[in-house]
C-alpha positions as CSV (number, residue, x, y, z in Angstrom):
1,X,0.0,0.0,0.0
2,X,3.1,2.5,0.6
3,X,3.8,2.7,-2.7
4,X,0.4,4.3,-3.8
5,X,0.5,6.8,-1.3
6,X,3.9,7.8,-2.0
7,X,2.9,8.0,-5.6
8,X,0.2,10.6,-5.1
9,X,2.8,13.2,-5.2
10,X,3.9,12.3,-8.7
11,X,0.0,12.7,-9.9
12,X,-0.9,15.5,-13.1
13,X,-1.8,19.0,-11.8
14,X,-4.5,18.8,-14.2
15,X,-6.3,16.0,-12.2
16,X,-6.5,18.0,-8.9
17,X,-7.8,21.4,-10.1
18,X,-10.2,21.1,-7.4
19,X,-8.4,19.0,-4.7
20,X,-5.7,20.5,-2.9
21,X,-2.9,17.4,-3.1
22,X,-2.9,17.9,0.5
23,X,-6.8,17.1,1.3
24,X,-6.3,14.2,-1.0
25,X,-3.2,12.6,0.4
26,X,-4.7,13.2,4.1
27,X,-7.9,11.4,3.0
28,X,-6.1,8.9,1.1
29,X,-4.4,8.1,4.6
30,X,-7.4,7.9,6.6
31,X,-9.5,5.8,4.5
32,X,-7.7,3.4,2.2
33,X,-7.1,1.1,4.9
34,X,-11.2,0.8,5.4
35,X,-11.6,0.9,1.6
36,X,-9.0,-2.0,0.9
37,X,-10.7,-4.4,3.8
38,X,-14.0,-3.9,2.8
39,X,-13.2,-4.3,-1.2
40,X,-11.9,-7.7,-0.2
41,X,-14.2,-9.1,2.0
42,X,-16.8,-8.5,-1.1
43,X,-14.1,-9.4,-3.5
44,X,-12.6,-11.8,-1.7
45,X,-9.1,-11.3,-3.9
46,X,-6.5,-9.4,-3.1
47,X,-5.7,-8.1,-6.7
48,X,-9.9,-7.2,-6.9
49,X,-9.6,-4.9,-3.8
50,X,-6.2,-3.0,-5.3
51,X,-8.6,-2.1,-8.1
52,X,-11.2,-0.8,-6.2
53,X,-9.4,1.1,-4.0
54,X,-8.1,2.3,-7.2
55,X,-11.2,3.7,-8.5
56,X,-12.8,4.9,-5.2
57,X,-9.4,7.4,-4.7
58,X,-9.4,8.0,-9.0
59,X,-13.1,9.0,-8.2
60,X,-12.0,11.2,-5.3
61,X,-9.5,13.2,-8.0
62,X,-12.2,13.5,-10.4
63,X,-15.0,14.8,-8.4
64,X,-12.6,17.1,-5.9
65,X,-14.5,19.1,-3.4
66,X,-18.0,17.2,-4.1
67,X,-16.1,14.3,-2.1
68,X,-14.4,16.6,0.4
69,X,-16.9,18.6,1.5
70,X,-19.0,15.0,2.5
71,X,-20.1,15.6,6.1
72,X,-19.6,11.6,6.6
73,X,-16.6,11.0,4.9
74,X,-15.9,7.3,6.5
75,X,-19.5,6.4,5.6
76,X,-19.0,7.9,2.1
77,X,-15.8,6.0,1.4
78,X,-17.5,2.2,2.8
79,X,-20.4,3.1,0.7
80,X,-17.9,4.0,-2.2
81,X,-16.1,0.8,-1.9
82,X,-18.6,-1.3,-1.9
83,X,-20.4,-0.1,-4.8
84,X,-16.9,-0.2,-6.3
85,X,-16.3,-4.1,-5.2
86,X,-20.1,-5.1,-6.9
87,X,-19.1,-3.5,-10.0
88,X,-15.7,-5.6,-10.1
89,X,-17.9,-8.6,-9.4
90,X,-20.8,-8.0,-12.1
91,X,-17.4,-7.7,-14.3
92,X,-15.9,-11.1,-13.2
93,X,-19.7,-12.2,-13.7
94,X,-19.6,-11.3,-17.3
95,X,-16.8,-12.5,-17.8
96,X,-17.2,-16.1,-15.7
97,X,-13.7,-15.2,-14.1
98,X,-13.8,-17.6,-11.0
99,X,-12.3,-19.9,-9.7
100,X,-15.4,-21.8,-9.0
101,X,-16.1,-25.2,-11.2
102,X,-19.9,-25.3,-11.5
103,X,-20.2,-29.4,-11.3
104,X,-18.8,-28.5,-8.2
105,X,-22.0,-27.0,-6.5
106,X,-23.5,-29.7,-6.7
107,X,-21.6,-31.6,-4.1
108,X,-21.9,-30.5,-0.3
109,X,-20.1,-27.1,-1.1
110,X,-17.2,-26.0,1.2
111,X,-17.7,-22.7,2.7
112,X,-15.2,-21.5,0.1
113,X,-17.2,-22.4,-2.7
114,X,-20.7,-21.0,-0.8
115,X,-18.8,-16.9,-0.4
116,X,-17.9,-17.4,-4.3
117,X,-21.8,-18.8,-5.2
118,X,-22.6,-15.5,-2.7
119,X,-20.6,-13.4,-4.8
120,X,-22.1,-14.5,-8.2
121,X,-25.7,-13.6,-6.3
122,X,-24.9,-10.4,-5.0
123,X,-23.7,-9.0,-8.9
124,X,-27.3,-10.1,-9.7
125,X,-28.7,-7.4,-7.3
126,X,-28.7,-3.9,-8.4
127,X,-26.7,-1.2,-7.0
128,X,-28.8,0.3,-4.1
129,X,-29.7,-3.0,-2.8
130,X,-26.1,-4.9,-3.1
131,X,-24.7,-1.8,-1.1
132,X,-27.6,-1.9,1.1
133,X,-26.8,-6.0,2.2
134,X,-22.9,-5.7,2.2
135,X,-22.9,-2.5,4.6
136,X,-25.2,-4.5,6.8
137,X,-24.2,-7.8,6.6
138,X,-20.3,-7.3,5.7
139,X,-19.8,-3.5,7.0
140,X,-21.5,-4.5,10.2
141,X,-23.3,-0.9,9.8
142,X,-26.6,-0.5,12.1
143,X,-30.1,-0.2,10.4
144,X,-30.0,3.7,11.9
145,X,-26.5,4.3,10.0
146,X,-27.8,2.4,7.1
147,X,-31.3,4.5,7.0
148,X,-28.5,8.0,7.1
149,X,-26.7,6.6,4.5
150,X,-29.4,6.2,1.6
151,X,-32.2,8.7,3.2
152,X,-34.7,6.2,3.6
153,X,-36.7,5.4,7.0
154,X,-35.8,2.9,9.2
155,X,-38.5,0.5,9.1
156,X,-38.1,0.5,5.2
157,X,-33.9,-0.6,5.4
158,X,-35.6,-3.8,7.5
159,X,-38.1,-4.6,4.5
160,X,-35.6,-4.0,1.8
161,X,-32.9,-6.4,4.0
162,X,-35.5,-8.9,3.9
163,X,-36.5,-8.8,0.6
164,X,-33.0,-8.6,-0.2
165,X,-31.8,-12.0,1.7
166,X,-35.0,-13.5,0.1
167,X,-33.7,-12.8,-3.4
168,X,-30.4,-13.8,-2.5
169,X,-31.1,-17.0,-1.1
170,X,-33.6,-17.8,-4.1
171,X,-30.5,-16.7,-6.7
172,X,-28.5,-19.2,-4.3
173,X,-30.7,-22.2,-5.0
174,X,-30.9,-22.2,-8.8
């Protein structure tokens, strides 16, 4: 991880017109360590989480101020990397990049093979509702965070959870 952060001085003027280098370096500090454990818990591969950490601080340069003006920064960045961490796994979806032999499911599946067939089911979900289940379920975030997080009412974060662990263990089956 040092050697990103030490290559943040080397980055283009250009790409920091509206993020000091300074702001970005600090937040890059705070943060990468949350975004990196999170990205590979969904992930579950080391080379996945580099590249989502990669895009979550690429879209901090890009968007400047908008990111660090966020009054919730920490929640920003978990939400960030998990949307981040679904995308890389729609992409490995696509693309049937895993590890995972399908006659293999069949069989009593180790718990290795059961995160992997979770995986596959969670790049099914759309975007809100993937986020919604990992920064419950993986995040460990409360149903009062969660509810802050995406502006909805409490009682509504239970009923989309639910409905969300129904689809998910229906997407399991198959």
């Amino acid at each position: 991880m040092t050697t990103a952060s030490a290559n943040i001085d080397e980055l283009p003027s250009l790409m920091t017109s509206t993020t000091p280098l300074m702001g970005f370096a600090e937040l890059y500090q705070r943060h990468y360590e949350a975004v990196f454990r999170a990205a590979l818990r969904i992930t579950g591969s080391p080379a996945d989480a580099e590249d989502v950490l990669q895009a979550v601080f690429l879209r901090v340069l890009v968007r400047g101020a908008d990111v660090v003006d966020v009054a919730l920064p920490a929640a920003y960045f978990r939400r960030a990397a998990v949307n981040a961490a679904v995308d890389v796994l729609r992409r490995r979806e696509l693309r049937a990049e895993s590890a995972v032999d399908d006659r293999a499911l069949h069989a009593v599946p180790p718990p290795v093979l059961l995160k992997e067939q979770l995986r596959r089911a969670i790049a099914t979900l759309d975007r809100d509702d993937a986020g919604l289940f990992l920064l419950r379920h993986v995040e460990g975030l409360s149903i009062d965070e969660l509810a802050g997080i995406f502006e909805i009412q409490k009682n509504n974060v239970a009923v989309r959870l639910h409905r969300i662990r129904q689809r998910l263990q229906t997407e399991m089956q198959r």
